[in-house]
N, C-alpha and C positions, 0 to 999 in steps of 0.2 A: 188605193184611192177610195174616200166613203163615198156612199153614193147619194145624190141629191135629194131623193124622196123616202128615204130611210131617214126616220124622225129620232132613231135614237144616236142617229151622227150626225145629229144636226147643232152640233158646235158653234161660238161666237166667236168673234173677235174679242169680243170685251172680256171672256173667262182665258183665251191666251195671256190678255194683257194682263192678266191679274195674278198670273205664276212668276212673271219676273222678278228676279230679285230688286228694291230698290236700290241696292248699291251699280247696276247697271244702269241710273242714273246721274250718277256724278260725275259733275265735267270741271272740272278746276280749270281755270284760265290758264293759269301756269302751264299746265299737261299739252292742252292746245296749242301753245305759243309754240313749244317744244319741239311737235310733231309738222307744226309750220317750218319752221326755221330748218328742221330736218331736209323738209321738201322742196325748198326756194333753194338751199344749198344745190340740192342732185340738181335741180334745174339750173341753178347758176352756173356750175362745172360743165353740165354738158354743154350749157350754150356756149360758153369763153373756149371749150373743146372743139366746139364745132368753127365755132370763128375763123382757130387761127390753123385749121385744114383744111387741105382738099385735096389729102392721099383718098383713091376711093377706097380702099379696106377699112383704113378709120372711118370715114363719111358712110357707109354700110351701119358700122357698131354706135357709134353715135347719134346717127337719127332714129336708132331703135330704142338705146337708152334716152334720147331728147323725148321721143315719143310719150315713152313710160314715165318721163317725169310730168311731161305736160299732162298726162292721165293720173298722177298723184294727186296735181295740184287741183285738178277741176271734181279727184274724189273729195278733199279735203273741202273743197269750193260746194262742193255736193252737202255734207254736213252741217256743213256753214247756212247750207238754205233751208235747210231743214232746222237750223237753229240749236241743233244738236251739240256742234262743236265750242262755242263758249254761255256761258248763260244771259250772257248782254245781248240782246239781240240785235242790239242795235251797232256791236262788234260783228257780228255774226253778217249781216247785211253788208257790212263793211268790206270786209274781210273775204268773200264770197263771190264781191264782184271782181275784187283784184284779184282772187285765184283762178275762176275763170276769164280771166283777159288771152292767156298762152291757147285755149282751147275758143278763141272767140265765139264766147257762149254770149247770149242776151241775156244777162240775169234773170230778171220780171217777165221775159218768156216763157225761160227755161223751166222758171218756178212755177208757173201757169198750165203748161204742159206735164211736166216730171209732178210736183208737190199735188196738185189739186185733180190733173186727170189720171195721168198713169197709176198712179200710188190710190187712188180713192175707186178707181174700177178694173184693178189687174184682172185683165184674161175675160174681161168682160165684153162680150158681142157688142159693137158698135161702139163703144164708149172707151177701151184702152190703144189708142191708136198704136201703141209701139208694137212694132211686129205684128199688129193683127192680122191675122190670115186672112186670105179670098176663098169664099167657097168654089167648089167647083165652075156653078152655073156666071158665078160672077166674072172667073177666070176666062170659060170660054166666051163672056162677053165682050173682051179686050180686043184692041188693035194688036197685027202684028208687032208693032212696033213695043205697043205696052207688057203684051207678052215675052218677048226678047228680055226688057229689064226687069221683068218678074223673074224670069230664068237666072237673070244675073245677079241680082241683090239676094235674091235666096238659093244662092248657091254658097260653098265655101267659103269663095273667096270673095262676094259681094257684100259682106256685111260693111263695111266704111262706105260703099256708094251709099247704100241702104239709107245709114246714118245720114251721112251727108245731105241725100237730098231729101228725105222723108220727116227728118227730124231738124236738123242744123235750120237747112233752107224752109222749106215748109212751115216751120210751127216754129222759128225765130225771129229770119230774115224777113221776109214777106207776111208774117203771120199778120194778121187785124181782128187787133179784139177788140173787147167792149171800152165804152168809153170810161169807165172805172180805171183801168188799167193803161188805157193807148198812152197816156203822156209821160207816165212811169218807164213802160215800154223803149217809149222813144228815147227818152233820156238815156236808158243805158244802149240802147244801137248807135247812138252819137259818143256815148264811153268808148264802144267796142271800136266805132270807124277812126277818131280820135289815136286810139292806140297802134291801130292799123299804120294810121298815116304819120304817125311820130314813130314807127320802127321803119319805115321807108325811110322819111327824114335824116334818120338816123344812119341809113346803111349809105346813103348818097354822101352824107356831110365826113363819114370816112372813107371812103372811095376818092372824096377827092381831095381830103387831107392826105392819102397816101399814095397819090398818084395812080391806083389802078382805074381808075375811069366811071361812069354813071352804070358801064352794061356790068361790070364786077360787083359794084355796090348791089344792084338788082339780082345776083346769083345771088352773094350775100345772104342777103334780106331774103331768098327762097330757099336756100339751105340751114339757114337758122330759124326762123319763123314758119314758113310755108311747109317744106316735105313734114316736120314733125307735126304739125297740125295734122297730115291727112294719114299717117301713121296713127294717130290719135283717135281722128275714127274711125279708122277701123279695129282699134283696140276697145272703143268705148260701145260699135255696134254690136262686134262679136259676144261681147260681155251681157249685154242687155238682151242679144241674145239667149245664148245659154241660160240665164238665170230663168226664161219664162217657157222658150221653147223646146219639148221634148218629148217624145213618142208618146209618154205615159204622163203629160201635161196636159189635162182637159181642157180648153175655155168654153165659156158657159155662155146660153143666153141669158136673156134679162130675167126668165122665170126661174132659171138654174142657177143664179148665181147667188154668193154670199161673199162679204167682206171674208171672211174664213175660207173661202174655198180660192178665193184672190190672193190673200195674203200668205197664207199657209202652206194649201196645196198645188196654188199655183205660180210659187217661188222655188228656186233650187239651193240648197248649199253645198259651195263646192269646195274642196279640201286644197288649197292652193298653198306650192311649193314656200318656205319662210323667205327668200330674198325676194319672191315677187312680189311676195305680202310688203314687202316693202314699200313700193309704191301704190299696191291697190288696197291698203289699209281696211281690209278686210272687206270688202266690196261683196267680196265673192262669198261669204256669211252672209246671205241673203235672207231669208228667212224673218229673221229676227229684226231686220232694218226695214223690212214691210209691213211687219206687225206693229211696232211702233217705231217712228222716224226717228222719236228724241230723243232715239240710245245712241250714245257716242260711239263712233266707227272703235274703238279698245274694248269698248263691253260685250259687243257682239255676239264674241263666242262663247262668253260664258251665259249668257240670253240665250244663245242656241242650244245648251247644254240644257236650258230649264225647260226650255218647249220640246225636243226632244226626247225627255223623259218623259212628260206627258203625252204627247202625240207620236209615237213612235212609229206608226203605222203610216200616218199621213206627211212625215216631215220625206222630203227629196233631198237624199247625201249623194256626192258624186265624189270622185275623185278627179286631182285636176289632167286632164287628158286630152291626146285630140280625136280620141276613139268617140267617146259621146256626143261631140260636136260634129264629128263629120255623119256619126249616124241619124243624126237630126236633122240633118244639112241634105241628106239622103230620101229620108223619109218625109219630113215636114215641111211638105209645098203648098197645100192648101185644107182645110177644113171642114166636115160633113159635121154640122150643128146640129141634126138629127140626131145620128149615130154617136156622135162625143168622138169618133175619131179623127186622127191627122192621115192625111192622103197624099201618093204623089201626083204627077201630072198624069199619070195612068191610070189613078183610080183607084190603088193600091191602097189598104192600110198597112201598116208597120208588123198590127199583129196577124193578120192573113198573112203575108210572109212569111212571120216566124214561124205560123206554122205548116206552111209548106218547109220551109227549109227543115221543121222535124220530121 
């Protein structure tokens, strides 16, 4: 990690952007349609999969796989906001709201939050709300109660609450913004409610074309729609996760920070297995989709490959595992903005430990 006040690692954003190759900018509609049509498939199969069971060993494997497709669609949907995935933008807009309908995302939220705060102040004190840490003093400020759910969203297995209500709820559902934006906003929360209530619709008006009744339509409609959503996020917290938080991930304040130290050194790339990359179309090539958005989820790696050689030092490789997530999930409970370390409830850095355990 270079250090903030050493002038001669004081790097830009805009000299990363300038090593990529241009052909990791070409997006041919065609290639996009492609990679759609791929994705709405897995999604189609596991829904009409899930439909017409309710063995639970199937209903197990198929809301994992329904899971993983609705976390396709909303990466593909992800792209699409970023304008990355067709060159029409005005496809991309399109296109982007229907991919995320399965993960009812707020479009013009989502973009508002993800596209303009997250991405323009990663790891930045105050201003990147995802996962941003609590300092110590902030921590002991809490109610018991708010403490309990600090315990649980940054634990293991709390990354979907996390998402759910810090992100989903918070900065979607209920969010209010500027008047630039609210009527956009609103529009697409009356898309998402809309959709909501024509797959009720839907699961009622078969229920009672086949006789099993309104309470069967209503599983229905929570075993196809409902448990994979919340599979989802916790597949899309964990993920946002891992790419920011980890032992040897600084976040900065407002005097320490730089678009470079955001995009760069405080993203991860992780080595994910090829059938997962299936569905997370290369998400997990982080790196290089922070440094510039407009690279289409295919170019990624080879983007990665070009900052890589140049920044070798600074780029963050993992391999995909549960060892480096849980060691984060371990370590990474709150923040000393002073120090630049990560702390647990005890007070602990990661690296005082290690080297006591030497």
């Amino acid at each position: 990690m270079t250090d903030p006040h050493d002038s001669e690692h004081q790097h830009t954003l805009r000299e990363v952007i300038s090593i990529i190759p241009d052909s990791c900018y070409e997006n041919p509609t065609g290639k996009g349609i492609l990679y759609l049509l791929w994705a709405v498939l897995i999604y189609g199969f596991s829904l009409g999969a899930l439909f017409y069971t309710d063995n639970p060993v199937f209903l197990l494997a198929l809301w994992m796989l329904t899971g993983l497709s609705v976390s396709g669609l909303f990466i593909l949907g992800h792209d699409a906001c970023h304008g990355a995935l067709f060159k029409s933008k005005k496809l991309c807009r399109a296109i982007g709201r229907a991919l995320m309908l399965p993960s009812l995302h707020i479009y013009n939220a989502w973009d508002m939050g993800h596209n303009r705060v997250h991405h323009s102040f990663t790891i930045r004190q105050h201003k990147d709300f995802v996962w941003h840490p609590l300092t110590a003093q902030e921590y002991h400020g809490l109610s018991r109660l708010q403490k309990a759910m600090h315990r649980i969203e940054w634990s293991a297995f709390g990354a979907g609450i996390y998402y759910l209500l810090e992100v989903w709820w918070k900065k979607m559902v209920v969010l209010r913004s500027s008047k630039k934006l609210a009527e956009s906003i609103r529009q697409d929360k009356r898309f998402v409610l809309y959709f909501v209530l024509l797959s009720v619709a839907g699961a009622v008006a078969i229920g009672q074309a086949s006789g099993t009744g309104a309470a069967y339509a209503l599983w229905v409609w929570c075993k196809v729609l409902i448990v994979p959503w919340l599979i989802f996020n916790h597949i899309i917290g964990a993920t946002v996760y891992i790419h920011h938080i980890q032992p040897d991930i600084a976040w900065h304040a407002d005097g320490l920070w730089s678009k470079f130290y955001g995009q760069v050194e405080g993203t991860t790339n992780i080595r994910v297995p090829a059938l997962l990359n299936l569905f997370f179309h290369n998400i997990f090539v982080h790196i290089p989709h922070h440094v510039d958005p407009r690279i289409p989820f295919y170019h990624l790696p080879a983007a990665a490959e070009a900052i890589k050689e140049h920044y070798p030092e600074e780029v963050h490789d993992l391999p995909f595992g549960l060892y480096d997530y849980l060691r984060a999930t371990k370590h990474c409970k709150l923040y000393d903005f002073d120090e630049n370390v990560w702390l647990d409830y005890r007070g602990r850095s990661p690296q005082a430990e290690d080297l006591a355990v030497a």
